[in-house]
C-alpha positions as CSV (number, residue, x, y, z in Angstrom):
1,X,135.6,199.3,52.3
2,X,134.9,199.0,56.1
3,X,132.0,199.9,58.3
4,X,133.3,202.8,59.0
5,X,134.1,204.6,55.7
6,X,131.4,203.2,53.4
7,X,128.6,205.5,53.2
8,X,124.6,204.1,54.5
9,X,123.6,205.1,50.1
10,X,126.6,202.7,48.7
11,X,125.5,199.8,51.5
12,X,123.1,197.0,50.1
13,X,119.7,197.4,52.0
14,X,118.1,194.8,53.5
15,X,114.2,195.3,54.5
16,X,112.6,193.0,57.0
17,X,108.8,192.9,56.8
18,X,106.2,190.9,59.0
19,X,103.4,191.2,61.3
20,X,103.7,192.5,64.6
21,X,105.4,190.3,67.4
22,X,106.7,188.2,64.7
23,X,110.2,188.5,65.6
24,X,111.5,190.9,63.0
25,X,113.6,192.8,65.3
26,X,115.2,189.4,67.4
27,X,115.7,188.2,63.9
28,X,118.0,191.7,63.0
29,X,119.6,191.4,66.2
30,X,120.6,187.5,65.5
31,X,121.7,187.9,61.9
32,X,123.8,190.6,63.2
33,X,124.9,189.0,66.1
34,X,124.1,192.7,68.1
35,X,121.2,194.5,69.8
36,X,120.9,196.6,67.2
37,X,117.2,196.7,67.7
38,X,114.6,197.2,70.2
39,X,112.4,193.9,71.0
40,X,109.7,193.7,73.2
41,X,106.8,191.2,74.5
42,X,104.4,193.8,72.9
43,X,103.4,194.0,69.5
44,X,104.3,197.4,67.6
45,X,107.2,198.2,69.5
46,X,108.6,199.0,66.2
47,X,106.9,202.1,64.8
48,X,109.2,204.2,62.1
49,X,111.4,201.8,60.2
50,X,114.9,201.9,61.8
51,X,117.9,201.8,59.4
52,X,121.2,200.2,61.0
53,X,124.6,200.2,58.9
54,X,126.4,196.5,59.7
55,X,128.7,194.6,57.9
56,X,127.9,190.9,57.5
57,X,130.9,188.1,56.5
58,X,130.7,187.3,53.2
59,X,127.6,190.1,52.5
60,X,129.9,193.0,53.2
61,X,128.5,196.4,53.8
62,X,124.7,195.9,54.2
63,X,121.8,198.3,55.7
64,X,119.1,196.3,57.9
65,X,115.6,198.3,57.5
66,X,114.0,196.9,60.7
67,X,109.7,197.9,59.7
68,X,106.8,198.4,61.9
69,X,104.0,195.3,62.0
70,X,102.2,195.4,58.1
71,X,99.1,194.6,60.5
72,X,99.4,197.8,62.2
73,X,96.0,199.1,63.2
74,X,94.7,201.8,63.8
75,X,95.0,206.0,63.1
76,X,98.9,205.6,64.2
77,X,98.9,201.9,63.1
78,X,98.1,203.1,59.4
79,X,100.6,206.1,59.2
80,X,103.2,203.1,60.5
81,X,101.8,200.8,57.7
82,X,102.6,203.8,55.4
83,X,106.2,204.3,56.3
84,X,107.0,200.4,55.8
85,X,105.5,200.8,52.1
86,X,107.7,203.5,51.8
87,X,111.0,201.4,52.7
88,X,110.2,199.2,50.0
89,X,111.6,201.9,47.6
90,X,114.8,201.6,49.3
91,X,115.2,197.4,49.7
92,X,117.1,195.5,47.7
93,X,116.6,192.0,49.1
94,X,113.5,191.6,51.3
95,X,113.0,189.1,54.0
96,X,109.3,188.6,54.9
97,X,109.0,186.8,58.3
98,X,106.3,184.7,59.4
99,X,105.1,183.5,62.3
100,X,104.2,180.5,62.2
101,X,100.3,180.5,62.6
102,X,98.5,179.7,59.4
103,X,96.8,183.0,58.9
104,X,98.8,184.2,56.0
105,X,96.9,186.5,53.8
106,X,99.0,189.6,54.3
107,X,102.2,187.7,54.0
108,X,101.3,186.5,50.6
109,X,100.2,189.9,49.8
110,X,103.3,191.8,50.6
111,X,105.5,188.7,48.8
112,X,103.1,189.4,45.8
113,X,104.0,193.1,46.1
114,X,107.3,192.6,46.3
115,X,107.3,190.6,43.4
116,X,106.0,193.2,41.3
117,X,108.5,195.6,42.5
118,X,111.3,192.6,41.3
119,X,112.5,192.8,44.9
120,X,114.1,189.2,45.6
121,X,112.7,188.1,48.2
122,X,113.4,185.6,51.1
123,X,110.4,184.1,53.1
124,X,111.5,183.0,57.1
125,X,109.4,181.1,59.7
126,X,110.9,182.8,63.0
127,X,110.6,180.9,66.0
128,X,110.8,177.6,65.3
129,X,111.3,176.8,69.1
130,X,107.6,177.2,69.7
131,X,106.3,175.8,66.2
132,X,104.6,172.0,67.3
133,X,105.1,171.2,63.7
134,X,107.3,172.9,61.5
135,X,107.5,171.0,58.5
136,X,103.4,171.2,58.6
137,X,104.1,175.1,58.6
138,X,106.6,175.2,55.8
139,X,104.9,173.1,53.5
140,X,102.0,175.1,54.4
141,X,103.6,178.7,53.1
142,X,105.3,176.6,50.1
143,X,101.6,176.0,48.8
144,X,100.0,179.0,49.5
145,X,102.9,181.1,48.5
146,X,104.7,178.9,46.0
147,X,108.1,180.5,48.1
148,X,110.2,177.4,50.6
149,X,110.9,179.5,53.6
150,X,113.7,178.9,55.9
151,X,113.0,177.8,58.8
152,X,114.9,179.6,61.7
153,X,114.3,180.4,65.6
154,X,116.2,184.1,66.6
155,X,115.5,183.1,70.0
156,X,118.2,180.4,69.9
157,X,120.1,181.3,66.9
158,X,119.3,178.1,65.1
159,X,119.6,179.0,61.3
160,X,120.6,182.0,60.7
161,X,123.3,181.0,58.9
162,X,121.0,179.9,56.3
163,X,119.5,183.5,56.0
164,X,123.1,185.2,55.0
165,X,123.1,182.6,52.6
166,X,120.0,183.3,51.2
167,X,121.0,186.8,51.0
168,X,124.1,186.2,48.9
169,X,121.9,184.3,46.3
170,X,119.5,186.5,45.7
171,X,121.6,190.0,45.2
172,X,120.6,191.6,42.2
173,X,122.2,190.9,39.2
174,X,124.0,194.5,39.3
175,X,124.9,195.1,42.8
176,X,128.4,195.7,43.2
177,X,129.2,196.2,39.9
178,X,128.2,199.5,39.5
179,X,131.4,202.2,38.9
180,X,131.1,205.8,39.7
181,X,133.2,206.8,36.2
182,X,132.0,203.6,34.2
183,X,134.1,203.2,31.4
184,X,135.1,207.1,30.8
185,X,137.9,206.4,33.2
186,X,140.8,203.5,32.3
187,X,143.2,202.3,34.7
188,X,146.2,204.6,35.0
189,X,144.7,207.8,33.2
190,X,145.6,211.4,34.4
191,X,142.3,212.4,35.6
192,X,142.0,216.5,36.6
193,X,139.3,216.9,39.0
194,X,138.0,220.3,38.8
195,X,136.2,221.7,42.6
196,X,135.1,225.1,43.1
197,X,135.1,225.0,47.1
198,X,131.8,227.5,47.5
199,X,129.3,227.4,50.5
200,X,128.2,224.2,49.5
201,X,131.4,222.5,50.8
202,X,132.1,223.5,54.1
203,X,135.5,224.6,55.0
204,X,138.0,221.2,56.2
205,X,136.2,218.8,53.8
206,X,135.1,217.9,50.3
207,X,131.5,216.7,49.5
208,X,130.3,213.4,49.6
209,X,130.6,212.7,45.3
210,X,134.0,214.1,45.3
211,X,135.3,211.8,47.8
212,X,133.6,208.7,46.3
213,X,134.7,209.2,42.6
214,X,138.5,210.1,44.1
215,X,138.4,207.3,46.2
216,X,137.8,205.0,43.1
217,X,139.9,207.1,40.6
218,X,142.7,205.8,43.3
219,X,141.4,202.2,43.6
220,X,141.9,202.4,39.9
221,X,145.5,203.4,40.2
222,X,144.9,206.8,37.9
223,X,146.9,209.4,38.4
224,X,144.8,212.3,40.1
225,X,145.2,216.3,40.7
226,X,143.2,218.6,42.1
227,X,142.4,222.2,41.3
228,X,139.6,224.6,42.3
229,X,138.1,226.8,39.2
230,X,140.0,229.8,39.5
231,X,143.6,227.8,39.2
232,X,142.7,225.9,36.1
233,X,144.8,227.7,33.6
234,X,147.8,227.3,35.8
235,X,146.8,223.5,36.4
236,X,147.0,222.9,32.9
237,X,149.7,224.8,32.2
238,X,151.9,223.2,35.1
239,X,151.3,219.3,33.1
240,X,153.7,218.0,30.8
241,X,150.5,216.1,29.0
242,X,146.4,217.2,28.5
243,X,144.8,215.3,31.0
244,X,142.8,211.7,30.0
245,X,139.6,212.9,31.8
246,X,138.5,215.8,33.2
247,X,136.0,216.1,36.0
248,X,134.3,219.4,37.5
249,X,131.9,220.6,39.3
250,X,128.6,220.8,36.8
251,X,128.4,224.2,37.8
252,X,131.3,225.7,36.0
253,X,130.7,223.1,33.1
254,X,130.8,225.7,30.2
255,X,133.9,227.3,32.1
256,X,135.6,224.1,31.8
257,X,134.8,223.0,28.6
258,X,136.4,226.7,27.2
259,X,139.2,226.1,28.5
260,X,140.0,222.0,28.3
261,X,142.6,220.7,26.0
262,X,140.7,219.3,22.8
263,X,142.0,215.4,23.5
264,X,140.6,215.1,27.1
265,X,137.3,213.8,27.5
266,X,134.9,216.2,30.0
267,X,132.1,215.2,32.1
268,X,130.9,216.2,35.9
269,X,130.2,214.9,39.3
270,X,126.9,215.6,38.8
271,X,126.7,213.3,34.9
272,X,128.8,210.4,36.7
273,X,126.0,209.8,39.7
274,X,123.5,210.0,37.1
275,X,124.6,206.6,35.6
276,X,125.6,205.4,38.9
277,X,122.7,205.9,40.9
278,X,120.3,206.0,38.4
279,X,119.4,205.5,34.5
280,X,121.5,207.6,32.3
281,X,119.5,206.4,29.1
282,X,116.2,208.1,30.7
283,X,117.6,210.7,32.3
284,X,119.5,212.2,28.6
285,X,116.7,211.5,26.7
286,X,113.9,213.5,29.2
287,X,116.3,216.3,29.1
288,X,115.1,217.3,25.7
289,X,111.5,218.4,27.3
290,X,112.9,221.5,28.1
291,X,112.3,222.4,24.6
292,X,109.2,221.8,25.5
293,X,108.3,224.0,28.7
294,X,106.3,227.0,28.8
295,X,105.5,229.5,31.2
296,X,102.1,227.5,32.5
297,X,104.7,224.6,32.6
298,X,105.4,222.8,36.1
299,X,108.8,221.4,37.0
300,X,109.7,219.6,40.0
301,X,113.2,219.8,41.3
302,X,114.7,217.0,43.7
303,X,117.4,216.7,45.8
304,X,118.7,213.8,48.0
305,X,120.5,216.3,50.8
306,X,118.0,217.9,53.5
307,X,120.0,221.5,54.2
308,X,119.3,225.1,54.6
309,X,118.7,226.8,51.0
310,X,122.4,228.6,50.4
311,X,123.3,231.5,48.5
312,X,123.9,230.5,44.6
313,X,122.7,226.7,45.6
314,X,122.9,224.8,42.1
315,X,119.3,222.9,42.8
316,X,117.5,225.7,44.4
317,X,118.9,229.1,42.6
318,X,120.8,227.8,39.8
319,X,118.8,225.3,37.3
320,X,115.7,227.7,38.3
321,X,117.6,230.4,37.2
322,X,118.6,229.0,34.0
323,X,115.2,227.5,33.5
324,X,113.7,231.0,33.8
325,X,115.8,232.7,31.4
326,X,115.2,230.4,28.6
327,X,111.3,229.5,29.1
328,X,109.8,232.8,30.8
329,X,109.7,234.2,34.7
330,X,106.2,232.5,35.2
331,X,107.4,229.2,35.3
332,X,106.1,227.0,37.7
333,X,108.9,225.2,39.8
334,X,108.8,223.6,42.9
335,X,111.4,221.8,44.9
336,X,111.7,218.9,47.5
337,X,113.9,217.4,49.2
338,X,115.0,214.3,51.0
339,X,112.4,211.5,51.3
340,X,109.6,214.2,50.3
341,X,108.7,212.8,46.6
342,X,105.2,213.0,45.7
343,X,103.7,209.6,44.8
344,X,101.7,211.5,41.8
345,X,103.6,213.7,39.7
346,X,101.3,213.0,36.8
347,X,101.1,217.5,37.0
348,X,104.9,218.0,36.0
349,X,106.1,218.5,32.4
350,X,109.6,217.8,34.1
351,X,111.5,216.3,36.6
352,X,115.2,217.1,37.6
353,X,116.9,215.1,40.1
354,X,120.1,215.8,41.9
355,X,123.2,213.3,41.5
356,X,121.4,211.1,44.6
357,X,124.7,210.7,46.2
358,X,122.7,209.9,49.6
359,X,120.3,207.2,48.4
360,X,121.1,204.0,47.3
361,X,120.3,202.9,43.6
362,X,117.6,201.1,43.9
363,X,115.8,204.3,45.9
364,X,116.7,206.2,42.6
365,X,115.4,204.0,40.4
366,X,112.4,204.1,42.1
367,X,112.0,207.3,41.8
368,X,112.7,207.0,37.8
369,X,109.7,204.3,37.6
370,X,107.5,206.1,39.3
371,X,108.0,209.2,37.0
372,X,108.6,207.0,33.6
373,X,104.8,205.1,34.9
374,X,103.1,208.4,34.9
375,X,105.0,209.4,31.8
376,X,106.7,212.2,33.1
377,X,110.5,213.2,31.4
378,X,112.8,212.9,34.6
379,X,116.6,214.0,34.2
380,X,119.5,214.9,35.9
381,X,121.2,218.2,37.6
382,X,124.5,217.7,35.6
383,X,122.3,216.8,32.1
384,X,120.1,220.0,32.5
385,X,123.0,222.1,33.1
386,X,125.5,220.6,30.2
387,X,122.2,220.6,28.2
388,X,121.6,224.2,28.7
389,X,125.2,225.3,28.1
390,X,124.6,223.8,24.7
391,X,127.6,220.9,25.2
392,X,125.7,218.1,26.3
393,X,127.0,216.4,23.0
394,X,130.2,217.6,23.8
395,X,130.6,215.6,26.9
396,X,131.4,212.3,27.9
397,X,127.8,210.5,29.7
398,X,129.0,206.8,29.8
């Protein structure tokens, strides 16, 4: 996939961390071989982390998260601090730059951090031009922080190449081998997709899961047809076999599943994201807590997308709806979107999550930590909604 058509969510995210004026933003600009970021003489040019969508040689699709200064001071210099931690939800490979000086202690404690998070991390010395003695300096950080940095200068664009390197080492065991239909799709099955074209996909395009999952279905030479809810009957009627797989909207899941053949396996947008962006395991077992929910009970809905509320919208009318009608009116639900997650949701019986098509995993996962830490039940649009319909065991998760 090229720069151009792979979305920012299916990029691997980079995050670069360091104090102020410690050449974060030179060192983006060199492993890019761009100005894709702003650098200045003055420390905290950088204030809101800035995301940029490159492709590297040999990396591929990547996302640089270029952060403020972890030194940041002050009232603004804290709410800057703040949004850096945040990133850290969304990095999958960190590079923590150093200056150079000896003072140290808030590099060791972000590598220590990231550590805990079991973000590999990559430690640089930037600016080795004006180091007097750089192997001093790297042994130095190899003692104190038991990590060998790599020892670059952005300035002259003396080793960089060791960085991408680095990079390719240390991906995470799973990245890129992540499939939207996992192994409920084979190579060469007739695959129906099933897409109701409402208000939430505007007219001249499909939405963002649709594409991805067809896009793949192709790349996995299947042979695929198209049908909107309405024309089902006369889509199956018009094959000479049942389709292999069947894939709808998980809005009109119980639709579907009356009508499919008997032989072809059924599942939803919605199901498929939930093992590819996040942990399907969690997310089917946590469904069960709606058994649980009464009308003093709390639920928390979020979703990825940032939009105007719609008529009839699935995370916002829908599952509230359905919720409602099986535990009681009174019930407690409150939704968020985008990057508003609470950092305590120890006060929900339940959290449902929308497919996540516009974060990357590991921003997901996160997400599922957090919630599993607190020991809050967190599960999935497509899960609630199969789960609800009463064919969750009907359907094919994985």
């Amino acid at each position: 996939m090229s720069l151009n058509n792979t979305p920012r969510s299916n990029r691997l995210h980079i995050g670069i961390y360091g104090k102020r004026n410690s050449g974060k933003s030179s060192l983006v600009n060199a492993i890019t071989g761009t100005e894709t970021a702003l650098v200045s003489d003055y420390a905290g040019t950088t204030t809101d982390p800035v995301y940029k969508s490159m492709e590297i040689y040999g990396i591929g699709p990547c996302v640089f998260i270029d952060t403020a200064g972890f030194d940041d001071e002050g009232e603004i210099g804290a709410l800057r601090v703040k949004k850096t931690k945040e990133a850290l939800d969304k990095t999958d490979i960190a590079l923590v730059v150093f200056d150079g000086s000896k003072n140290i202690e808030k590099e060791k404690e972000w590598i220590k951090t990231l550590k805990n998070k079991r973000i590999p991390t990559v430690a640089v010395v930037n600016k080795a031009d004006l180091i007097h003695d750089v192997e001093e300096v790297s042994s130095y950080i190899k003692l104190e922080t038991g990590t060998e940095p790599l020892v670059v200068s952005a300035k002259e664009k003396s080793g960089i190449e060791k960085i991408r390197n680095a990079i390719l080492r240390n991906l995470p065991e799973d990245y890129d081998t992540q499939t939207i239909t996992g192994g409920i799709v084979k190579d060469g099955d007739l695959v129906l997709l099933v897409m109701p074209q409402d208000i939430q996909a505007p007219k001249g395009r499909l939405i963002l899961p649709q594409v991805q999952t067809l896009r793949e279905l192709l790349d996995k030479k299947c042979v695929v047809l198209s049908t909107t809810t309405d024309q089902l009957d006369k889509a199956l009627a018009s094959l000479a076999q049942a389709p292999d797989v069947i894939i709808t909207d998980s809005q009109v899941f119980k639709t579907v599943y009356e009508k499919k053949p008997q032989e072809s396996k059924l599942t939803s947008f919605s199901v498929l994201f939930a093992g590819y962006k996040g942990n399907i395991d969690y997310f089917t077992k946590s469904v069960t807590a709606i058994d649980n929910l009464r009308e003093d009970s709390k639920v928390l809905i979020a979703e990825a997308c940032t939009h105007v509320p719609l008529t009839e919208d699935i995370g916002r009318e829908q599952i509230p709806r359905l919720l409602r009608k099986k535990v009681g009116e009174n019930l407690t639900i409150d939704i968020v979107s985008g990057p508003n997650f609470p950092s305590d949701v120890s006060s929900y019986d339940l959290i449902i999550h929308c497919g996540g098509c516009m974060f990357n995993r590991k921003y997901v996962l996160s997400r599922i930590e957090k919630a599993a830490d607190q020991n809050v039940p967190m599960t999935n649009y497509g899960i609630v909604i199969a789960y609800l319909s009463g064919i969750l065991d009907k359907i094919s998760i994985n």
